[in-house]
Every structure is written in structure tokens, then in C-alpha cells.
Z-matrix of the N, CA and C atoms (Angstrom, degrees):
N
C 1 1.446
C 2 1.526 1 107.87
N 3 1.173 2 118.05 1 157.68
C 4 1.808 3 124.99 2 -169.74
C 5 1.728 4 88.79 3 -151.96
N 6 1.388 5 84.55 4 156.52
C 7 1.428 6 103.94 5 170.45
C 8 1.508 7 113.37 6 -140.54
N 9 1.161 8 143.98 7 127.93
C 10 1.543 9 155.53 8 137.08
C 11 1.290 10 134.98 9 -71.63
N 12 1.456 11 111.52 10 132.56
C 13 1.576 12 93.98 11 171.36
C 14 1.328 13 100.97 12 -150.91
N 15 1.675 14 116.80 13 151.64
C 16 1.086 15 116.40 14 -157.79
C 17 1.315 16 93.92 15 -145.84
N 18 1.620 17 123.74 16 144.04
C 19 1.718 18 132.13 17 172.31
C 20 1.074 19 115.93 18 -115.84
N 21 0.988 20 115.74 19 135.40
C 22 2.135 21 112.21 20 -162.03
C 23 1.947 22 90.12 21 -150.35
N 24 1.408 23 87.46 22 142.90
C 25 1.638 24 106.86 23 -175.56
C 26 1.749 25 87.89 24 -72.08
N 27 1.088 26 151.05 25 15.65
C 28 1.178 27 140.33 26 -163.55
C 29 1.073 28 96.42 27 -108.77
N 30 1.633 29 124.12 28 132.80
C 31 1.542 30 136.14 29 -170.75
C 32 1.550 31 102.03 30 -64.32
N 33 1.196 32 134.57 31 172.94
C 34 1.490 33 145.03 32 -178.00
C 35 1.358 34 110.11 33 -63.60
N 36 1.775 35 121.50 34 -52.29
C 37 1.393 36 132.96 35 -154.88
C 38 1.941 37 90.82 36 -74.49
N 39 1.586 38 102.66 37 -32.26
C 40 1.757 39 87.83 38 -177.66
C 41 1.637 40 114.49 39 -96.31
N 42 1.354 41 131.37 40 1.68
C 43 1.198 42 157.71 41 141.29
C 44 1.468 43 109.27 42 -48.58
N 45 1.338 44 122.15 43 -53.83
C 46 1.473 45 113.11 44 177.29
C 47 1.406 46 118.44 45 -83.66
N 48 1.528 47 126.52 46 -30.05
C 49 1.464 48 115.03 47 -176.79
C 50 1.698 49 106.96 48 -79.87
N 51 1.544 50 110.23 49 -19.71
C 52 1.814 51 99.35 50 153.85
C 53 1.121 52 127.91 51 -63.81
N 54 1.061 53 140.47 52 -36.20
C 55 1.473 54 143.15 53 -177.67
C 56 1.593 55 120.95 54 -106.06
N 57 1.364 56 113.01 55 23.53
C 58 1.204 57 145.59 56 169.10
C 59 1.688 58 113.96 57 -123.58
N 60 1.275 59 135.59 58 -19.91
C 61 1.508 60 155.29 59 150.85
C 62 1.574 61 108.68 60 -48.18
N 63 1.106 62 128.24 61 59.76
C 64 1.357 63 136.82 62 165.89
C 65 1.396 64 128.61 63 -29.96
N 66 1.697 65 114.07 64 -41.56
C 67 1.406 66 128.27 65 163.51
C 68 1.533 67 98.34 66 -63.92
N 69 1.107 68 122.51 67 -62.91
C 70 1.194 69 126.26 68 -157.32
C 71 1.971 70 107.53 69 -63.32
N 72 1.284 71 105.92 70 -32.59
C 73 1.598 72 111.27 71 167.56
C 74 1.692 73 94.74 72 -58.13
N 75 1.159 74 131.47 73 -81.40
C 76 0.981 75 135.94 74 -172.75
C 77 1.649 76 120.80 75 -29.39
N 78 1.117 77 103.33 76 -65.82
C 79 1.378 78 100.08 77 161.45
C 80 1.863 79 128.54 78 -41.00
N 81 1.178 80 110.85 79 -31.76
C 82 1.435 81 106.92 80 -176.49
C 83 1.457 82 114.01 81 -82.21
N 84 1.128 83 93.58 82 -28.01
C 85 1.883 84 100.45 83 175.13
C 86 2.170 85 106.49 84 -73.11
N 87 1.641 86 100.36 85 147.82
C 88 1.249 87 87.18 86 -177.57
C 89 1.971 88 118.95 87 -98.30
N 90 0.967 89 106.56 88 138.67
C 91 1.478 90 125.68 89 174.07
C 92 1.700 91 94.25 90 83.33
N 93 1.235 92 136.37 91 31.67
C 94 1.381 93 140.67 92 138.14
C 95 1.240 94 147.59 93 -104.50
N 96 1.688 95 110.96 94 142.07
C 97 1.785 96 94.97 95 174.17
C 98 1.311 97 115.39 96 -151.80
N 99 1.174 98 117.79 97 -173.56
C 100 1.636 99 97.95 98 -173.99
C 101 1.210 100 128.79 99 -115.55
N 102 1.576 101 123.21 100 115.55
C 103 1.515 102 124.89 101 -122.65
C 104 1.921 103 93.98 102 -103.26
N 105 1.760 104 101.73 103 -4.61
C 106 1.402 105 89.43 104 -178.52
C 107 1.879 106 103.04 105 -177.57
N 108 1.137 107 106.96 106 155.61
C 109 1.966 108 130.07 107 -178.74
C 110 0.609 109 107.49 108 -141.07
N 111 1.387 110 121.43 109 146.32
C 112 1.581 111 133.35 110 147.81
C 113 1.606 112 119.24 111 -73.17
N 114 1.278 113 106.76 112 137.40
C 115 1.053 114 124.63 113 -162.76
C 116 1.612 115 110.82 114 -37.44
N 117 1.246 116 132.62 115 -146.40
C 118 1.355 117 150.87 116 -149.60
C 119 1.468 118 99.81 117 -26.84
N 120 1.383 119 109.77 118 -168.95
C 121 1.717 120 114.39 119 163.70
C 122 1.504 121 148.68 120 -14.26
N 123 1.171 122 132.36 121 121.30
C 124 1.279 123 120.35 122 -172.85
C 125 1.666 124 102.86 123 -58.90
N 126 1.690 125 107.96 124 145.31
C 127 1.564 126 108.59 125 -177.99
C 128 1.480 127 112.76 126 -164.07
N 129 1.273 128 149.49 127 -178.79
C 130 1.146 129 130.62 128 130.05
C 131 1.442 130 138.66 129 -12.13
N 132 1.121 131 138.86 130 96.84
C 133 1.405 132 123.57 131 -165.89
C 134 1.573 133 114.74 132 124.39
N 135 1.457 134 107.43 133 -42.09
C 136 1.690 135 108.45 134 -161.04
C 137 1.158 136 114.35 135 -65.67
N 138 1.246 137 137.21 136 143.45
C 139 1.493 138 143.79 137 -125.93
C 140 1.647 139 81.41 138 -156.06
N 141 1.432 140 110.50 139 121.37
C 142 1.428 141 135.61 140 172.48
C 143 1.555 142 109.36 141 -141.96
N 144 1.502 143 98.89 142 133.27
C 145 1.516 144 113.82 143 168.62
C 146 1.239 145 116.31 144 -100.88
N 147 1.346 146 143.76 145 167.59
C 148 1.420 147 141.19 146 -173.94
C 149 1.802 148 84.22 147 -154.97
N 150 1.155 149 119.51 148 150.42
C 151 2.178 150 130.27 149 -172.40
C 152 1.321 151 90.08 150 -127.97
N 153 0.811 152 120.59 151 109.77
C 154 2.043 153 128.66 152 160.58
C 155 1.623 154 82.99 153 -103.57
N 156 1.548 155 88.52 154 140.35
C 157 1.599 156 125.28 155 165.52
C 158 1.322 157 138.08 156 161.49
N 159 0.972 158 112.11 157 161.05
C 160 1.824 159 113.14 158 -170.50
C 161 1.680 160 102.04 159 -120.59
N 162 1.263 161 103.76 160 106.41
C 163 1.575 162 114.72 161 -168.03
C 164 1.182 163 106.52 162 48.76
N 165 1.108 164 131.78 163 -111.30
C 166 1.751 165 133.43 164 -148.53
C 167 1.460 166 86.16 165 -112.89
N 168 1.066 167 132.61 166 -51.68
C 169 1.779 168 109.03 167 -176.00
C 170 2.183 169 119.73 168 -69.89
N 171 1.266 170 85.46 169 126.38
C 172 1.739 171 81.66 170 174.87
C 173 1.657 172 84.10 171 179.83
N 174 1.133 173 98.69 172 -170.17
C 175 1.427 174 122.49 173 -179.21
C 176 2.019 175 114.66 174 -154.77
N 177 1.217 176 89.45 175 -169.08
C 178 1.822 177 92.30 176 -168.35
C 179 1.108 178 111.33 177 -137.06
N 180 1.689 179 117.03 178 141.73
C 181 1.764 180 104.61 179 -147.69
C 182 1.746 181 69.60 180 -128.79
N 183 1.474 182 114.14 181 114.84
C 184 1.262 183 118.76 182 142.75
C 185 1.418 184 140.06 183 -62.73
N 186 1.530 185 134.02 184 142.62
C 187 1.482 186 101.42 185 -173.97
C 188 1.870 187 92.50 186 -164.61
N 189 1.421 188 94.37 187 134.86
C 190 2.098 189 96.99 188 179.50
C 191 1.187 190 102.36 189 -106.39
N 192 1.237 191 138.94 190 166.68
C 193 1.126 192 166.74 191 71.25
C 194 1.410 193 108.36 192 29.42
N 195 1.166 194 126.18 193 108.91
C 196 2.162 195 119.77 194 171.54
C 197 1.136 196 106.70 195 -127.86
N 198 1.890 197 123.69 196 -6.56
C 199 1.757 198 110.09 197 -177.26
C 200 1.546 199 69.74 198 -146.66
N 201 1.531 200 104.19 199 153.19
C 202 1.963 201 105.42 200 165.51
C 203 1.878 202 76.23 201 -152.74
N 204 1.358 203 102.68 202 95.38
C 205 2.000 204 104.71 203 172.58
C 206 1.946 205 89.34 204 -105.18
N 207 1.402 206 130.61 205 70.10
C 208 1.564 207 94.02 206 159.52
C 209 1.402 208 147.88 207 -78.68
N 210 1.201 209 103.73 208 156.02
C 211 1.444 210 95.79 209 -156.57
C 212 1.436 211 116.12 210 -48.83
N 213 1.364 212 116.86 211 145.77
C 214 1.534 213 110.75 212 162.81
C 215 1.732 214 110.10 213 -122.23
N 216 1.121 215 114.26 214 -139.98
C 217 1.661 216 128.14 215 168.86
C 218 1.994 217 99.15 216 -37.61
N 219 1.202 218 114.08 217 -53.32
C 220 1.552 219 102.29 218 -176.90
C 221 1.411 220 130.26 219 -72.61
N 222 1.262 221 103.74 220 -175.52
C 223 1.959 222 107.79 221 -159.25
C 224 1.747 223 84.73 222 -54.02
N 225 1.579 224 126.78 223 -61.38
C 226 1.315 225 117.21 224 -138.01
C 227 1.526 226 116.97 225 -132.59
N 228 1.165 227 124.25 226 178.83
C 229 1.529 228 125.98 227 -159.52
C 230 1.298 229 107.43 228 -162.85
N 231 1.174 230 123.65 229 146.06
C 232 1.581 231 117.71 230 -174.58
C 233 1.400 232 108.08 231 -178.16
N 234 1.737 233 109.22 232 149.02
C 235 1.830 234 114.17 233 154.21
C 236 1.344 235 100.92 234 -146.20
N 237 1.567 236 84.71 235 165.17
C 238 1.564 237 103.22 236 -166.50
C 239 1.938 238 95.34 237 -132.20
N 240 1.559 239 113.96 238 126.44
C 241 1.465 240 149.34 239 -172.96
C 242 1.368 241 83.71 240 -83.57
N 243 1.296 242 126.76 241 149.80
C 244 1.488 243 141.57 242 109.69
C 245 1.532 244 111.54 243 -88.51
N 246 0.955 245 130.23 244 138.27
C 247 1.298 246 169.12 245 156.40
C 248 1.676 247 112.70 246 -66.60
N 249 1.364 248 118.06 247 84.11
C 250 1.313 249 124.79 248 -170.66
C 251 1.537 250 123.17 249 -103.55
N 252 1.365 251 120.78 250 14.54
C 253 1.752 252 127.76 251 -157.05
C 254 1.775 253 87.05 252 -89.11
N 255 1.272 254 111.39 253 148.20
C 256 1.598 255 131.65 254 157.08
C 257 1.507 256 114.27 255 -50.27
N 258 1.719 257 121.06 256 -17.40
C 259 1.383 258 118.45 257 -174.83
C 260 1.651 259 90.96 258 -123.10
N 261 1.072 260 123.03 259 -69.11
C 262 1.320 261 111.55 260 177.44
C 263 1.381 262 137.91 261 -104.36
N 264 1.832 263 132.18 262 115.33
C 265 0.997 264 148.14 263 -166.43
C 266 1.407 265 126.17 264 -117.72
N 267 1.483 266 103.31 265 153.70
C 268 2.309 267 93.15 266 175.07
C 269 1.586 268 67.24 267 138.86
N 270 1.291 269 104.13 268 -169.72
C 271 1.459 270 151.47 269 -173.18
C 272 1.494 271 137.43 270 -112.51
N 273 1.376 272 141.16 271 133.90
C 274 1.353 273 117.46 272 166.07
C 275 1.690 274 92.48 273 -119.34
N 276 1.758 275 118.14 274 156.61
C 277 1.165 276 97.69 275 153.12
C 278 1.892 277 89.17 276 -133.48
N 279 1.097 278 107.89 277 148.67
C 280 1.453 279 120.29 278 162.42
C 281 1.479 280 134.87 279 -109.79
N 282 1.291 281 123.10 280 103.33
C 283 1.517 282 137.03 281 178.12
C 284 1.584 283 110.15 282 -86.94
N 285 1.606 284 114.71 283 127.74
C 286 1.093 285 157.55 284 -177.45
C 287 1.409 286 117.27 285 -91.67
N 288 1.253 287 141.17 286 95.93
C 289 1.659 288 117.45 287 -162.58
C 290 1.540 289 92.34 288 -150.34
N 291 1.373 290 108.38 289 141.05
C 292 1.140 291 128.78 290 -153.68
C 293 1.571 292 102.31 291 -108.29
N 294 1.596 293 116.33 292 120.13
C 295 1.522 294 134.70 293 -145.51
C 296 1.569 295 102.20 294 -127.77
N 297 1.209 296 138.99 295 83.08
C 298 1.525 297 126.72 296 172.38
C 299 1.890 298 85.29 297 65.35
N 300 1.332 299 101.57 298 -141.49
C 301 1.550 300 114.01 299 -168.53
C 302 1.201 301 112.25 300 -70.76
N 303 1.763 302 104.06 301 -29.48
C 304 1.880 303 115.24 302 -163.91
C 305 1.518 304 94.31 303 -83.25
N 306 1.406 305 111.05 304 -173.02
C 307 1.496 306 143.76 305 142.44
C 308 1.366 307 126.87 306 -94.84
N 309 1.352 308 131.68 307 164.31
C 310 1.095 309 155.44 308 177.97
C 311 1.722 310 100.59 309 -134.40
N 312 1.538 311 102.74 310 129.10
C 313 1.811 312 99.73 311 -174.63
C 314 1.521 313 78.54 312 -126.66
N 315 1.586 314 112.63 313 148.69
C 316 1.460 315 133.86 314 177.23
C 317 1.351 316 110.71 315 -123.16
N 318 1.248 317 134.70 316 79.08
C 319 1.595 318 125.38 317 -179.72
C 320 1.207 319 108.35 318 -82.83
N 321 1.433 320 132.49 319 126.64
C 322 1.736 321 129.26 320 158.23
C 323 1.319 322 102.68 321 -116.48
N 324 1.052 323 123.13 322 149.97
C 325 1.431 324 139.27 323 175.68
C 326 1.488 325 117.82 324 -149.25
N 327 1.231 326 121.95 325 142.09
C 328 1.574 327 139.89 326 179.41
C 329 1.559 328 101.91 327 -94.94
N 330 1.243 329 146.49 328 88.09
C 331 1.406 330 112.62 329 165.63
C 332 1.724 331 109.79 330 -88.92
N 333 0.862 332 105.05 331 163.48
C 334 1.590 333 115.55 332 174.41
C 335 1.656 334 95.87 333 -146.17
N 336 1.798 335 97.41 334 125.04
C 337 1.306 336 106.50 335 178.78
C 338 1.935 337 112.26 336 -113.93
N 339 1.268 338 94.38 337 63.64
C 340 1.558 339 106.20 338 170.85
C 341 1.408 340 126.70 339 25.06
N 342 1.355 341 118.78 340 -70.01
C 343 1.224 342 116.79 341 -166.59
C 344 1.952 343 95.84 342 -75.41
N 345 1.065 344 145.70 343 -20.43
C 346 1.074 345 142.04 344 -150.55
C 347 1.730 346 91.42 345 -116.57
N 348 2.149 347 99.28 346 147.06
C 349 1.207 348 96.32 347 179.84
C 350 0.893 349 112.69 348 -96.06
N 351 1.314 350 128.04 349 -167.14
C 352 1.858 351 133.66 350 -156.48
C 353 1.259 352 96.92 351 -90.87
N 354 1.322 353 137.40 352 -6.67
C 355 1.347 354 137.10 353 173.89
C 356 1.768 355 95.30 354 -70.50
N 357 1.470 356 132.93 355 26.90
C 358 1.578 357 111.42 356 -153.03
C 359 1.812 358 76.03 357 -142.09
N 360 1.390 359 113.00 358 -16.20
C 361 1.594 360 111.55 359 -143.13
C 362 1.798 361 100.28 360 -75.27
N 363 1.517 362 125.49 361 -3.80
C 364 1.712 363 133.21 362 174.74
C 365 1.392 364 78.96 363 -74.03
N 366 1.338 365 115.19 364 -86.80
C 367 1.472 366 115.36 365 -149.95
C 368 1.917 367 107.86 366 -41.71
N 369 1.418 368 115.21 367 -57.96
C 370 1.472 369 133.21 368 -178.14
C 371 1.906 370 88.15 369 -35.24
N 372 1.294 371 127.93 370 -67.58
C 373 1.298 372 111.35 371 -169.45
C 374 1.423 373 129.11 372 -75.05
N 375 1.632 374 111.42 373 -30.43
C 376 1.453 375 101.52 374 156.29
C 377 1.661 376 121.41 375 -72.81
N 378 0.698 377 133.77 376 -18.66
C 379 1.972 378 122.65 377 157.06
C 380 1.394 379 112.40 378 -56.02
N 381 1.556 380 100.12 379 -34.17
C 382 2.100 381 99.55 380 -160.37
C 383 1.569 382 93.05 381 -92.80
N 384 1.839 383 114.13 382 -31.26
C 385 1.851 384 109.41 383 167.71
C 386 1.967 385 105.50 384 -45.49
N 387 1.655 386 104.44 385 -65.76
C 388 1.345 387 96.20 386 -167.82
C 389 1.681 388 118.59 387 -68.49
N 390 1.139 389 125.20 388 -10.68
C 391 1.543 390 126.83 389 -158.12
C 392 1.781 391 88.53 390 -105.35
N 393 1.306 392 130.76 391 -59.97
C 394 1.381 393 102.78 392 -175.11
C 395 1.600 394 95.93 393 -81.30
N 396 0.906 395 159.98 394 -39.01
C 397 1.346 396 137.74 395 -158.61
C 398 1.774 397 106.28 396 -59.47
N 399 2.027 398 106.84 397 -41.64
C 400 1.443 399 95.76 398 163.66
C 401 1.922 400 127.99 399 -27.57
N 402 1.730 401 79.23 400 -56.60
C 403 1.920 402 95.03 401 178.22
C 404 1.428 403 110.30 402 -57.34
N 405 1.325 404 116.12 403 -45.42
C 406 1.786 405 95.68 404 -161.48
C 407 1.652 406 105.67 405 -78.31
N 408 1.762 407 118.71 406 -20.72
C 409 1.180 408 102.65 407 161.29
C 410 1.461 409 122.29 408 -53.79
N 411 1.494 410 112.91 409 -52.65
C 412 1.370 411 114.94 410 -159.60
C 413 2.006 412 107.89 411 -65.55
N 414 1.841 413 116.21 412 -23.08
C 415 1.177 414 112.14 413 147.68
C 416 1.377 415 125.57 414 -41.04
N 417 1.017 416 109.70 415 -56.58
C 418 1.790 417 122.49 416 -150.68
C 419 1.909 418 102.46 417 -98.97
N 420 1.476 419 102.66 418 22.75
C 421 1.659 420 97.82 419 166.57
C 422 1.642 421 111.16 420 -100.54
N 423 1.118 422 91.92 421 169.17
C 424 1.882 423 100.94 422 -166.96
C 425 1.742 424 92.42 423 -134.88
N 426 1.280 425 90.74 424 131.97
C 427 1.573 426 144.66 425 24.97
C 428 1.970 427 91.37 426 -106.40
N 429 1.300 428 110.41 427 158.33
C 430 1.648 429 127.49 428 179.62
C 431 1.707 430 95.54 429 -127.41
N 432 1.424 431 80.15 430 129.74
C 433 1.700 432 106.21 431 167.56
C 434 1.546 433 112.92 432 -71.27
């Protein structure tokens, strides 16, 4: 398990539709993207795939929605993914918390990479510390398209 946290002069409401941008997660990670959503609104339930691979080898990381709190009038806002693929499993949840004008974003995540035993799970979180924290910087830069 890893934890990140990051403080950005960026108000909460534009803090959450970055880290709610699923394509845009996808994009920051390398040799992934996101090959599929469920339809309408992000919510409880919504079912997103993301395809990591290098030419023909990769696989497909399924993942739902189990908390969708966004922020409103209060300090904080948050959801939490399960992670449902046959190769890669665990959880992320991400907290949103509202700082003077800025935010504060809290990502933790569990990955569990299936085929490998728990003797693997140090290394599994320092790769997934440096590889999404790459992403939530490359979210949380200004100006964002």
C-alpha cells in the first residue's frame, strides 16, 4: 500500500473534475488508456477499463466505483475504485480536501498484482508510489486542457 499527497493552489471543484477524468488518468500512466465506461455520469457503480500494453502483450485493468462523496459546501470529497482485472487487484481511494482557496488531494491505493506473491508487495508499492504519483502530478499541473 502507498500513500500520496499533494497541495495545489487549485480550488477543490477544479481538483475534483481532474482526478475524476478517467481518460485523462489514463493518459498519464505510460503505455495505457482507457479502452472503455459506462455510460452516463460518474456514480456508484461505473465500471471503467484502462489496456496497458506494449504491442500485443498487455492486459486490462477493470475498475468500479464503491464511494462517489463529491465535494460540496464541506471540507471534503472523495471515491474509492476497486480494482477488479484477473492480473491486477486492490483498491484506490482518493480524498479531496479543501485548504484556504487550494486543495490538498490524498490518493492511497492497494495494488495487488495477482500472479506475484506477497513477498513482491515492497517493490509493487514503490513502482505504483513513483508511477501514479508521476500521474497525479501530471493531473494537478496548470494550466489543464
Amino acid at each position: 500500500m502507498f500513500r500520496l499527497t499533494r497541495a495545489v493552489t487549485l480550488p477543490v471543484d477544479e481538483v475534483w473534475q481532474r482526478v475524476t477524468d478517467w481518460r485523462s488518468h489514463a493518459a498519464q500512466v505510460p503505455l495505457t488508456r482507457l479502452s472503455s465506461v459506462t455510460d452516463g455520469p460518474t456514480g456508484v457503480g461505473t465500471v471503467f477499463t484502462v489496456r496497458s500494453a506494449w504491442g500485443p502483450i498487455g492486459f486490462d485493468d477493470p475498475m468500479e466505483v464503491v464511494r462517489w462523496e463529491p465535494p460540496g459546501e464541506g471540507p471534503t470529497g472523495g471515491y474509492r475504485l476497486e480494482k477488479r482485472g484477473r492480473i491486477v487487484g486492490g483498491w484506490a481511494e482518493v480524498e479531496v480536501l479543501r485548504q484556504g482557496s487550494g486543495s490538498i488531494v490524498v490518493w492511497t491505493e492497494q495494488l495487488d498484482i495477482r500472479p506475484l506473491p506477497g513477498l513482491f508487495d515492497r517493490l509493487v508499492a514503490r513502482v505504483g508510489r513513483a508511477v501514479f504519483g508521476r500521474a497525479l502530478n501530471g493531473l494537478l499541473e496548470q494550466p489543464y486542457d
